[in-house]
N, C-alpha and C positions, 0 to 999 in steps of 0.2 A: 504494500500500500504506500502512495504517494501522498504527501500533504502537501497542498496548497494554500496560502491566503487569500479568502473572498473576498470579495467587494464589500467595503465600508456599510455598517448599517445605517440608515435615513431613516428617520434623524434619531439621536440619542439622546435621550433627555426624561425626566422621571415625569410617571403619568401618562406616556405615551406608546404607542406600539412602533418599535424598530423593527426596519424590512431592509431585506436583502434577495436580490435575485442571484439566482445560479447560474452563472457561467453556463454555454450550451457547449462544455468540453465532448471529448468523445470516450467518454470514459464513463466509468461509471461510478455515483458516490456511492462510498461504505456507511460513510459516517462524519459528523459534523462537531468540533470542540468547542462553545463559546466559553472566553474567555473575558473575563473583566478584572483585570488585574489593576494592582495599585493600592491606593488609597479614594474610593470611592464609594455610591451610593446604593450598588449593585449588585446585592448576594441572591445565593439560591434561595434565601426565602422571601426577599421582595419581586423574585418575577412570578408575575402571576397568573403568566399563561405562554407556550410555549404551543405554535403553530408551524406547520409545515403545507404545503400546497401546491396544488399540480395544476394548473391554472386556477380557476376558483375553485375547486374541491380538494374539502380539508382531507388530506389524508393522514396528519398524523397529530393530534392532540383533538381538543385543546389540554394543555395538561401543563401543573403550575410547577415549579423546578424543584419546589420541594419532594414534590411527587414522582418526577422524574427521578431524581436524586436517588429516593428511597427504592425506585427500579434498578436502578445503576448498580445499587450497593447489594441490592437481593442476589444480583449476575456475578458480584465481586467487579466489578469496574473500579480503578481506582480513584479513590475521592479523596480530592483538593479544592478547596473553600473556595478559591476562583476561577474555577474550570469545572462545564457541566458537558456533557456529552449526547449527543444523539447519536443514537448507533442503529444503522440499519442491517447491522449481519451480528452473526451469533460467534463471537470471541472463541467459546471451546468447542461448538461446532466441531465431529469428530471424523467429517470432511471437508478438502472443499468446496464443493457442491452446499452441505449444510453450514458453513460458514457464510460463504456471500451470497447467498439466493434473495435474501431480502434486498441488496443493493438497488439504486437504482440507475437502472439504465438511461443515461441522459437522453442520449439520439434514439432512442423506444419511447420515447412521451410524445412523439408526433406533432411538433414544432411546440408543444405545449412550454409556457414555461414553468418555473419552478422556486420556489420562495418560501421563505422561513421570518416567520414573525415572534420577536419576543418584547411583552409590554411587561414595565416595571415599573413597580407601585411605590418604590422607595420619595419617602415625602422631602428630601434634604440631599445635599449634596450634587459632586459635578460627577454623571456616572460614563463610563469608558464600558464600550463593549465591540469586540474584534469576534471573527470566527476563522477556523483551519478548515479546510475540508479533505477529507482523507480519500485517496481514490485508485479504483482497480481495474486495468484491463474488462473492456467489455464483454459483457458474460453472451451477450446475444448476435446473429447474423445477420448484419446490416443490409447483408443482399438479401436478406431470406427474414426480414421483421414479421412476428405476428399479429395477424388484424387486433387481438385484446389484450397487445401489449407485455407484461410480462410481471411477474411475483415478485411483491415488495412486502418490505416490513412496515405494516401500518401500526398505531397503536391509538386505540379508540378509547373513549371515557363513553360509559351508558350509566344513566341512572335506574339502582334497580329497584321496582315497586315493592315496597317492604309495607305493604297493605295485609298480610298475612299474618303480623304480630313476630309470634317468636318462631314460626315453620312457614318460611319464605317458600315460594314456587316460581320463579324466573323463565321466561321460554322467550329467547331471543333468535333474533333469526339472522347469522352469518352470512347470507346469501354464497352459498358455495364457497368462502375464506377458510382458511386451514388454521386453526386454534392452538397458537402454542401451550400460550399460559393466559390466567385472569387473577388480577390481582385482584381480588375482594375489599376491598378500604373502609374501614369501620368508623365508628364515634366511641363506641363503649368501652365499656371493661375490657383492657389490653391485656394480652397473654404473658404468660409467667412461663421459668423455665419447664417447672412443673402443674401447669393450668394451660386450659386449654383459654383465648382469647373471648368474646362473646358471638363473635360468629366461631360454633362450637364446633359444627363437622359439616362437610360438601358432599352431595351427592349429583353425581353427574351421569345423567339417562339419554341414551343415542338409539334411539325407534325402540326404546322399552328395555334397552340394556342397558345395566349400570357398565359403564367405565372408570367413573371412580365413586368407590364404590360407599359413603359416608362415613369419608377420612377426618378423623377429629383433629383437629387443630395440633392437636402435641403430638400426632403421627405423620403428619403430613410436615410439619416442622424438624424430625427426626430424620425421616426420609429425603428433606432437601440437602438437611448439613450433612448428609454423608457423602455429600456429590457437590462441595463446599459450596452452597449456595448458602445465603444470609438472610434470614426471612427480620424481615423489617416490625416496627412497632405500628399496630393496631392493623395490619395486613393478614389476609388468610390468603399465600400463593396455590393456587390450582394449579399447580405445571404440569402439564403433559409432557414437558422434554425437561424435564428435570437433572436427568443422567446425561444429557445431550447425543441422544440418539433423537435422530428429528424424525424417523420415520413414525416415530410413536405420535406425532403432532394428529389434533382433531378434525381429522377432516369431515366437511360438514355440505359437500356437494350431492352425499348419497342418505343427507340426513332427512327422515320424514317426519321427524317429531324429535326434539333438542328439548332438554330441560335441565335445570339445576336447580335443587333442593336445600335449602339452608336452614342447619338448627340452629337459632340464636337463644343466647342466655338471656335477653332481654329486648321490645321493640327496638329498632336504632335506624339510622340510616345508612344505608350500603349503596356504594358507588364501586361499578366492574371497569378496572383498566382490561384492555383487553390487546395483544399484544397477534397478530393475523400477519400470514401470509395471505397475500390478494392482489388483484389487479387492480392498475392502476385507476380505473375506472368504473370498478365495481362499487364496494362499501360505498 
Protein backbone atom coordinates (compact mmCIF):
# COMPACT_ATOMS: atom_id res chain seq x y z
CA UNK A 1 0.00 0.00 0.00
CA UNK A 2 0.98 3.41 -1.03
CA UNK A 3 0.16 6.69 0.95
CA UNK A 4 -0.65 9.76 -0.48
CA UNK A 5 -1.77 13.27 0.63
CA UNK A 6 -5.39 14.53 -0.26
CA UNK A 7 -6.59 17.53 -1.12
CA UNK A 8 -6.86 20.10 1.61
CA UNK A 9 -10.35 19.84 3.59
CA UNK A 10 -12.81 23.04 2.73
CA UNK A 11 -13.19 24.73 4.91
CA UNK A 12 -11.98 23.83 8.43
CA UNK A 13 -13.32 25.49 11.02
CA UNK A 14 -15.45 24.30 14.40
CA UNK A 15 -19.35 23.94 13.72
CA UNK A 16 -18.87 23.03 10.32
CA UNK A 17 -18.66 20.06 7.89
CA UNK A 18 -15.14 19.79 6.10
CA UNK A 19 -15.05 18.13 2.43
CA UNK A 20 -12.61 16.73 0.52
CA UNK A 21 -12.80 15.13 -2.85
CA UNK A 22 -10.89 12.13 -4.09
CA UNK A 23 -8.55 12.30 -6.52
CA UNK A 24 -9.97 10.12 -9.63
CA UNK A 25 -6.31 8.13 -9.35
CA UNK A 26 -6.26 4.70 -10.99
CA UNK A 27 -5.89 2.92 -8.20
CA UNK A 28 -7.74 1.81 -5.61
CA UNK A 29 -8.28 3.26 -1.86
CA UNK A 30 -7.76 0.84 1.06
CA UNK A 31 -8.09 3.22 3.48
CA UNK A 32 -8.00 6.90 4.64
CA UNK A 33 -5.87 8.43 8.14
CA UNK A 34 -7.40 11.84 9.37
CA UNK A 35 -5.07 13.57 11.02
CA UNK A 36 -5.24 16.75 13.35
CA UNK A 37 -2.29 17.19 14.94
CA UNK A 38 -0.83 19.99 17.19
CA UNK A 39 -2.38 21.86 19.47
CA UNK A 40 -5.82 22.37 18.41
CA UNK A 41 -9.64 22.04 18.75
CA UNK A 42 -10.18 18.70 17.09
CA UNK A 43 -10.34 15.33 18.87
CA UNK A 44 -12.18 12.08 18.28
CA UNK A 45 -14.65 13.17 20.60
CA UNK A 46 -15.78 16.59 19.03
CA UNK A 47 -16.29 15.05 15.60
CA UNK A 48 -19.56 14.26 15.25
CA UNK A 49 -20.08 12.69 12.24
CA UNK A 50 -17.95 11.18 9.81
CA UNK A 51 -19.28 10.62 6.07
CA UNK A 52 -18.02 9.02 3.01
CA UNK A 53 -19.94 9.27 -0.50
CA UNK A 54 -20.08 8.03 -3.88
CA UNK A 55 -21.80 10.85 -5.58
CA UNK A 56 -24.70 11.61 -3.24
CA UNK A 57 -25.08 8.27 -1.69
CA UNK A 58 -23.83 7.89 1.72
CA UNK A 59 -22.02 4.89 1.77
CA UNK A 60 -20.29 4.81 4.76
CA UNK A 61 -21.58 6.55 8.19
CA UNK A 62 -22.84 8.74 9.33
CA UNK A 63 -20.85 7.73 12.26
CA UNK A 64 -19.31 10.10 15.13
CA UNK A 65 -15.31 9.35 15.74
CA UNK A 66 -15.98 8.37 18.90
CA UNK A 67 -17.63 5.54 17.43
CA UNK A 68 -15.48 4.87 14.84
CA UNK A 69 -12.65 4.88 17.33
CA UNK A 70 -14.38 2.23 19.47
CA UNK A 71 -14.58 0.14 15.96
CA UNK A 72 -10.94 0.64 15.20
CA UNK A 73 -9.97 -0.49 18.69
CA UNK A 74 -12.49 -3.64 18.60
CA UNK A 75 -10.20 -4.63 15.18
CA UNK A 76 -6.88 -3.61 17.27
CA UNK A 77 -6.11 -0.79 14.82
CA UNK A 78 -3.65 1.22 16.56
CA UNK A 79 -4.85 4.21 18.49
CA UNK A 80 -3.38 7.62 18.77
CA UNK A 81 -5.29 10.71 20.11
CA UNK A 82 -4.64 12.52 16.72
CA UNK A 83 -5.07 10.07 14.07
CA UNK A 84 -8.50 8.33 13.28
CA UNK A 85 -8.66 5.89 10.40
CA UNK A 86 -11.06 4.75 7.98
CA UNK A 87 -10.36 1.46 6.79
CA UNK A 88 -11.96 -0.15 3.86
CA UNK A 89 -10.06 -3.64 3.85
CA UNK A 90 -9.69 -6.05 6.72
CA UNK A 91 -5.99 -5.72 8.28
CA UNK A 92 -5.70 -9.70 9.38
CA UNK A 93 -7.72 -10.72 6.54
CA UNK A 94 -6.07 -14.21 6.00
CA UNK A 95 -5.88 -13.59 2.33
CA UNK A 96 -5.43 -11.28 -0.08
CA UNK A 97 -8.49 -11.58 -1.61
CA UNK A 98 -10.12 -11.15 2.10
CA UNK A 99 -7.94 -8.25 2.93
CA UNK A 100 -8.71 -5.62 0.11
CA UNK A 101 -12.15 -6.64 -1.28
CA UNK A 102 -13.76 -3.99 0.56
CA UNK A 103 -11.36 -1.27 -1.26
CA UNK A 104 -12.59 0.88 -3.54
CA UNK A 105 -12.16 0.96 -6.98
CA UNK A 106 -11.77 4.45 -8.14
CA UNK A 107 -12.03 4.18 -12.03
CA UNK A 108 -15.33 1.25 -11.13
CA UNK A 109 -17.45 4.27 -9.70
CA UNK A 110 -18.22 5.29 -13.29
CA UNK A 111 -17.15 8.85 -13.45
CA UNK A 112 -18.94 9.11 -10.02
CA UNK A 113 -17.07 11.09 -7.78
CA UNK A 114 -16.00 10.49 -4.31
CA UNK A 115 -15.91 12.56 -0.90
CA UNK A 116 -15.43 12.23 2.73
CA UNK A 117 -17.13 14.64 5.09
CA UNK A 118 -16.09 15.24 8.79
CA UNK A 119 -18.02 18.09 10.97
CA UNK A 120 -16.63 19.20 14.35
CA UNK A 121 -18.43 20.34 17.10
CA UNK A 122 -15.54 21.40 19.13
CA UNK A 123 -16.82 25.20 20.52
CA UNK A 124 -13.04 26.96 20.83
CA UNK A 125 -10.04 26.94 19.32
CA UNK A 126 -8.13 27.13 15.66
CA UNK A 127 -8.79 23.25 14.53
CA UNK A 128 -6.07 21.80 11.79
CA UNK A 129 -7.29 18.65 9.83
CA UNK A 130 -5.17 16.83 6.97
CA UNK A 131 -5.94 13.24 5.47
CA UNK A 132 -3.27 10.23 3.90
CA UNK A 133 -4.96 8.06 1.76
CA UNK A 134 -3.55 4.60 1.46
CA UNK A 135 -3.67 2.90 -1.89
CA UNK A 136 -3.47 -0.45 -3.81
CA UNK A 137 -3.17 -1.71 -7.29
CA UNK A 138 -6.59 -2.03 -9.00
CA UNK A 139 -8.32 -5.11 -7.88
CA UNK A 140 -10.64 -4.89 -11.17
CA UNK A 141 -10.53 -5.13 -15.34
CA UNK A 142 -10.65 -1.86 -16.61
CA UNK A 143 -11.27 -3.43 -20.13
CA UNK A 144 -13.70 -5.84 -18.77
CA UNK A 145 -15.61 -3.33 -15.79
CA UNK A 146 -18.90 -4.65 -14.20
CA UNK A 147 -22.21 -3.01 -15.01
CA UNK A 148 -22.94 -3.16 -10.69
CA UNK A 149 -19.77 -2.11 -10.09
CA UNK A 150 -17.85 -3.89 -7.47
CA UNK A 151 -17.64 -4.91 -3.30
CA UNK A 152 -16.85 -2.28 -1.00
CA UNK A 153 -16.75 -1.84 2.78
CA UNK A 154 -19.71 0.09 3.76
CA UNK A 155 -20.45 0.80 7.39
CA UNK A 156 -24.09 1.70 8.02
CA UNK A 157 -25.77 3.03 11.42
CA UNK A 158 -29.61 1.67 11.73
CA UNK A 159 -31.65 2.60 14.55
CA UNK A 160 -33.16 -0.58 16.04
CA UNK A 161 -36.95 -0.49 17.21
CA UNK A 162 -36.50 -1.59 21.00
CA UNK A 163 -40.49 -1.34 21.11
CA UNK A 164 -40.36 -4.97 22.57
CA UNK A 165 -39.16 -3.96 26.00
CA UNK A 166 -36.45 -6.28 27.28
CA UNK A 167 -36.81 -9.38 24.19
CA UNK A 168 -36.08 -7.07 21.14
CA UNK A 169 -37.05 -8.67 17.57
CA UNK A 170 -35.11 -6.78 14.76
CA UNK A 171 -35.64 -8.00 10.88
CA UNK A 172 -33.77 -5.66 8.72
CA UNK A 173 -33.26 -6.05 5.22
CA UNK A 174 -29.58 -6.14 3.79
CA UNK A 175 -30.78 -6.03 0.29
CA UNK A 176 -28.22 -8.99 -0.88
CA UNK A 177 -24.95 -7.18 1.27
CA UNK A 178 -22.67 -9.69 2.91
CA UNK A 179 -22.67 -9.10 6.86
CA UNK A 180 -19.43 -9.13 8.55
CA UNK A 181 -20.18 -7.90 11.89
CA UNK A 182 -22.89 -5.55 13.87
CA UNK A 183 -21.84 -3.66 16.53
CA UNK A 184 -24.95 -3.41 18.83
CA UNK A 185 -24.36 0.02 20.96
CA UNK A 186 -26.18 0.28 24.06
CA UNK A 187 -27.15 3.09 26.89
CA UNK A 188 -27.24 0.66 29.94
CA UNK A 189 -25.69 -1.26 32.38
CA UNK A 190 -22.03 -1.86 30.77
CA UNK A 191 -20.51 -5.32 30.95
CA UNK A 192 -18.16 -6.42 33.40
CA UNK A 193 -15.33 -8.92 33.14
CA UNK A 194 -17.54 -11.23 34.78
CA UNK A 195 -21.31 -9.88 33.75
CA UNK A 196 -22.79 -10.02 30.87
CA UNK A 197 -23.57 -6.06 29.58
CA UNK A 198 -27.51 -5.28 29.36
CA UNK A 199 -27.86 -6.34 25.92
CA UNK A 200 -27.45 -9.97 27.60
CA UNK A 201 -27.38 -12.55 24.50
CA UNK A 202 -27.87 -12.23 20.39
CA UNK A 203 -29.62 -14.58 18.58
CA UNK A 204 -29.30 -14.40 14.89
CA UNK A 205 -32.02 -16.52 12.57
CA UNK A 206 -31.31 -16.99 8.51
CA UNK A 207 -34.99 -18.53 6.91
CA UNK A 208 -35.55 -20.14 10.46
CA UNK A 209 -31.82 -21.08 11.34
CA UNK A 210 -30.02 -19.83 14.08
CA UNK A 211 -26.41 -18.94 13.14
CA UNK A 212 -25.68 -17.40 16.09
CA UNK A 213 -27.14 -19.13 18.15
CA UNK A 214 -28.18 -16.75 21.76
CA UNK A 215 -24.52 -15.99 22.59
CA UNK A 216 -24.45 -14.15 25.87
CA UNK A 217 -22.54 -11.29 26.05
CA UNK A 218 -19.58 -12.91 28.30
CA UNK A 219 -19.32 -15.63 25.52
CA UNK A 220 -19.30 -13.92 22.76
CA UNK A 221 -16.66 -11.58 24.57
CA UNK A 222 -14.54 -14.80 25.40
CA UNK A 223 -14.75 -15.98 21.94
CA UNK A 224 -13.54 -12.55 20.23
CA UNK A 225 -10.39 -12.16 22.79
CA UNK A 226 -9.07 -15.33 21.60
CA UNK A 227 -8.69 -14.04 18.16
CA UNK A 228 -7.36 -10.70 19.98
CA UNK A 229 -10.11 -8.68 19.07
CA UNK A 230 -11.12 -5.96 21.87
CA UNK A 231 -14.68 -5.77 22.57
CA UNK A 232 -15.33 -2.19 23.43
CA UNK A 233 -17.53 -0.50 26.45
CA UNK A 234 -21.26 -0.69 26.39
CA UNK A 235 -20.91 -2.61 22.78
CA UNK A 236 -22.22 -6.33 22.09
CA UNK A 237 -19.96 -7.28 18.76
CA UNK A 238 -21.98 -9.82 16.49
CA UNK A 239 -18.84 -10.91 14.25
CA UNK A 240 -19.25 -13.21 11.91
CA UNK A 241 -15.48 -13.07 10.91
CA UNK A 242 -14.28 -12.81 14.19
CA UNK A 243 -11.38 -15.50 13.43
CA UNK A 244 -10.81 -13.63 10.14
CA UNK A 245 -11.98 -16.24 7.96
CA UNK A 246 -14.31 -14.09 5.65
CA UNK A 247 -15.98 -16.93 4.06
CA UNK A 248 -18.00 -17.21 7.38
CA UNK A 249 -19.37 -13.50 6.53
CA UNK A 250 -23.54 -13.39 6.37
CA UNK A 251 -24.46 -13.59 3.22
CA UNK A 252 -27.92 -12.27 2.89
CA UNK A 253 -28.65 -12.54 -1.06
CA UNK A 254 -30.25 -16.04 -0.44
CA UNK A 255 -31.92 -14.67 2.66
CA UNK A 256 -35.81 -15.12 2.81
CA UNK A 257 -36.45 -14.10 6.21
CA UNK A 258 -33.30 -12.31 8.55
CA UNK A 259 -34.00 -11.77 12.06
CA UNK A 260 -32.05 -10.94 15.34
CA UNK A 261 -33.22 -11.49 18.70
CA UNK A 262 -32.01 -9.59 21.72
CA UNK A 263 -32.28 -10.33 25.42
CA UNK A 264 -31.92 -7.17 27.32
CA UNK A 265 -31.49 -6.69 31.14
CA UNK A 266 -33.43 -3.78 30.88
CA UNK A 267 -35.62 -1.24 28.20
CA UNK A 268 -32.75 0.81 26.57
CA UNK A 269 -31.82 2.16 23.21
CA UNK A 270 -29.97 0.01 20.66
CA UNK A 271 -28.22 1.56 17.71
CA UNK A 272 -26.65 -1.44 14.92
CA UNK A 273 -23.39 -0.34 13.33
CA UNK A 274 -23.25 -2.47 10.64
CA UNK A 275 -20.07 -3.19 8.87
CA UNK A 276 -21.29 -4.93 4.80
CA UNK A 277 -19.76 -5.99 1.87
CA UNK A 278 -21.99 -4.40 -1.04
CA UNK A 279 -22.04 -2.51 -4.12
CA UNK A 280 -21.46 0.52 -4.79
CA UNK A 281 -24.83 1.38 -5.45
CA UNK A 282 -26.94 -0.87 -3.66
CA UNK A 283 -27.60 -0.14 0.24
Amino acid sequence: MIYLRLPPFNPVANGVRSTIQIPRYDMTLGRVVLRFPGTNSITKATISEIVVKIGARVVYGPISGAELDALNKYKGVYDQADSLTIDFTERDGLSVVAKEVGGIDIPALGGQDMFIEVANNAASGTPTLEALGGFTALQFDPKNPQPDGQLIKKILKIQVPTSGGTAVTWTPTFKGAVVQRIHFKYTGTDWTASANGNVQSVECKKNGVAVWDRIECRAARFIEQEQRKAPQSKFYHLDFVHDNVHSAALATADARALEFNLALGAADTITAIVEVLDSPNNM
